[in-house]
C-alpha positions, -999 to 999 in steps of 0.1 A, spaced: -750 144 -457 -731 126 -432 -749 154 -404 -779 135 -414 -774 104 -415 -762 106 -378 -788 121 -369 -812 102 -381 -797 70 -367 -796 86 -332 -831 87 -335 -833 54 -342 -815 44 -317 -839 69 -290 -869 54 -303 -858 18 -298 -849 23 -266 -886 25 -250 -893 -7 -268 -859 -27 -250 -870 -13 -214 -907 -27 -212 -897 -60 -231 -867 -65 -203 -896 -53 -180 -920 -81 -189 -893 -108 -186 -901 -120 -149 -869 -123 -128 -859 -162 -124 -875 -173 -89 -850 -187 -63 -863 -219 -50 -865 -232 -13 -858 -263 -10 -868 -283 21 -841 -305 44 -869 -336 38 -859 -328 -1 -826 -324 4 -827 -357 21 -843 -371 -11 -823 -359 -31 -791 -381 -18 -810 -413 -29 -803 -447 -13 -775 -438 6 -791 -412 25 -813 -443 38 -785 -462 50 -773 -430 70 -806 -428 85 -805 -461 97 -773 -458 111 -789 -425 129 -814 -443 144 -787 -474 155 -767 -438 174 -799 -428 187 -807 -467 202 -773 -469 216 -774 -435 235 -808 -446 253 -795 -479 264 -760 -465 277 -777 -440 295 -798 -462 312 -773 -492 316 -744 -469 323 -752 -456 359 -737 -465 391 -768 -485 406 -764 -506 377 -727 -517 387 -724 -514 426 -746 -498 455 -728 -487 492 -760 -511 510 -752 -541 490 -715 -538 496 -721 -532 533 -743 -561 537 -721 -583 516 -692 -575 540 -710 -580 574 -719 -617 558 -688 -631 547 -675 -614 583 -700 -636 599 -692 -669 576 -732 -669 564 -718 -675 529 -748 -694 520 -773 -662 531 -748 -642 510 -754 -664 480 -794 -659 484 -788 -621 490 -771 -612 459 -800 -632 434 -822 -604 446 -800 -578 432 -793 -572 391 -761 -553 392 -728 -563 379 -710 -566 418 -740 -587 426 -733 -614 398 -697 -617 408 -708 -624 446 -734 -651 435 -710 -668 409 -682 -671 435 -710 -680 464 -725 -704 441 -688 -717 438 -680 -720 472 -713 -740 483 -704 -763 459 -666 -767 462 -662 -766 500 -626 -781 496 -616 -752 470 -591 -726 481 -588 -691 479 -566 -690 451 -595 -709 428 -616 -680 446 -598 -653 436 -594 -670 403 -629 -674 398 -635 -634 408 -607 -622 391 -623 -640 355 -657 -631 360 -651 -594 369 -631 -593 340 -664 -604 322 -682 -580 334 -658 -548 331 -664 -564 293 -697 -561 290 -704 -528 307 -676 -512 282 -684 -533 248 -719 -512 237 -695 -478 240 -671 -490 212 -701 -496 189 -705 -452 187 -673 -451 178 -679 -475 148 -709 -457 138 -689 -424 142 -663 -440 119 -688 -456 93 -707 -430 85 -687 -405 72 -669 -432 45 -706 -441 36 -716 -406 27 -684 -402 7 -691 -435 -13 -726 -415 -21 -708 -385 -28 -683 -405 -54 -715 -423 -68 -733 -389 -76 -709 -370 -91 -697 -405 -115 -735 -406 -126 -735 -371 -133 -700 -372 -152 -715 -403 -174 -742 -385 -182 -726 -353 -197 -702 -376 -217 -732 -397 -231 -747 -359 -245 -782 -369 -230 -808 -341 -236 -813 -316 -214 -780 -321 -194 -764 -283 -192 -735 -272 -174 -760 -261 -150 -776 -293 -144 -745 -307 -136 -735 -279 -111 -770 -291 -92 -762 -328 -98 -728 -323 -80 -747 -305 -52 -771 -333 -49 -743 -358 -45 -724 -341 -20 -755 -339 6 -745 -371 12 -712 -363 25 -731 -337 48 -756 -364 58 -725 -388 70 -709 -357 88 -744 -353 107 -744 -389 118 -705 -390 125 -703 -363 147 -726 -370 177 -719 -404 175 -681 -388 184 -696 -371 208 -714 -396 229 -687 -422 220 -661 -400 241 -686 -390 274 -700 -426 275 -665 -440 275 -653 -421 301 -683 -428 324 -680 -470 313 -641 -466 326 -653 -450 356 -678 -476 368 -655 -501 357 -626 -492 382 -651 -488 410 -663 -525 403 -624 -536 400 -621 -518 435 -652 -535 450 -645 -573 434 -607 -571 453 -624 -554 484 -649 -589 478 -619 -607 477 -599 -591 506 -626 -596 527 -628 -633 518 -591 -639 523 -601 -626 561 -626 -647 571 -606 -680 552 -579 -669 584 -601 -669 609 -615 -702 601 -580 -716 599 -566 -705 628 -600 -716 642 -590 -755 635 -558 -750 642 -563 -731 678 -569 -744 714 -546 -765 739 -510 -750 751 -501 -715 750 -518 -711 719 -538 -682 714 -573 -689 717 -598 -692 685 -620 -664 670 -655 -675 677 -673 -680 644 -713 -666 642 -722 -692 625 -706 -727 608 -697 -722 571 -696 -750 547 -667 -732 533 -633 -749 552 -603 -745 530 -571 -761 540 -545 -744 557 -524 -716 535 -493 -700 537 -496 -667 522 -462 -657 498 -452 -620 488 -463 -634 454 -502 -639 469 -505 -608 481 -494 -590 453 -520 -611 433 -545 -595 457 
């Protein structure tokens, strides 16, 4: 009795087995999805806007420090080498009118200390050097302040993703405890996914604007140290012709050496100096 019994649910069980095959055979296979980076972007919601904005502010910045950051833009060997035959020759005036044709950085410290001169004849040369010392430090300002702004993007960025990224996965916690339908384990696998693409998007942004903060800086304190070297050549050669012009009044008569010849008269005179240890350091 028993015999039969298993025998006759083994074929059963045989029988059945067709039937399980071609139902598992018409189930389709779930589909895997491709999902795009433009829905990806999407998917990060608002914040994934701010991170593009601060993209594009990277992307701004690059173009205008590669065009600002080059040496023509600071200082050029002709300029410098006409600057120093005119200030050798006491045309200060011609040297003031010279530099307004030129738009780099060495060519605004010459016309604001020309400018100076013309109109302070009885100034020194330590309100000069004063004056170039301030205004090259203005400038060494300006041609480095537009690099720190990369590194603030670079450092914004990536704590603007992770505020997405906490936002996201805090929605998607609130909505598992408020038992909403339709929100699986599953779901909230994919909602965490989707919140920490914005943590990925601030990486994106963060990381170039690294990059470019660290090569543009290093170029910026390059430039800047050759226009710190030109403004004290500027002044050096100044100092120079302020000599020659004093020992110009004060020559002739006795066994006095006789007086270097001037090209041409300069409206610049300054008093007689003494120079101290403590002056030419400054220089």
């Amino acid at each position: 009795m028993k015999c039969r019994l298993l025998t006759v649910a083994t074929a059963l069980f045989a029988s059945s087995l067709p039937a399980f095959a071609q139902k598992a055979a018409a189930t389709p296979a779930p589909e895997h999805k491709q999902v795009s980076l433009l829905e990806l972007s999407q998917s990060g919601g608002p914040v994934m806007i701010v991170l593009f904005i601060f993209s594009v502010v990277m992307v701004a910045l690059a173009l205008t420090l590669l065009l600002t950051l080059r040496r023509r833009a600071v200082v050029t060997d002709r300029f410098m080498s006409t600057m120093e035959s005119m200030v050798r020759a006491g045309d200060i005036q011609g040297l003031s009118a010279y530099s307004r044709r030129y738009g780099h950085r060495m060519a605004s410290i010459v016309q604001q200390t020309t400018d100076f001169i013309l109109q302070t004849p009885q100034a020194g040369i330590e309100e000069v050097r004063e004056l170039i010392q301030t205004e090259g430090s203005r400038q060494v300002t300006q041609l480095t302040s537009r690099v720190t702004y990369l590194a603030d993007v670079g450092a914004i960025a990536p704590l603007v993703g992770l505020l997405g990224t906490v936002i996201g996965m805090t929605q998607a916690f609130f909505d598992l405890a408020a038992g909403k339908e339709g929100v699986q384990q599953l779901e909230l696998t994919s909602g965490i996914s989707h919140a920490l693409i914005t943590t990925a998007g601030g990486l994106v942004v963060a990381v170039p604007a690294l990059v470019l903060y660290a090569v543009f800086r290093g170029r910026a304190l390059k430039l800047a140290s050759e226009l710190e070297a030109s403004a004290t050549h500027f002044i050096l050669e100044l100092q120079m012709y302020s000599n020659r012009v004093r020992q110009a009044q004060q020559g002739g008569g006795g066994g006095r050496p006789a007086p270097v010849a001037v090209a041409e008269p300069s409206p610049w005179s300054p008093p007689p100096m003494t120079m101290s240890a403590r002056d030419l350091q400054g220089i």
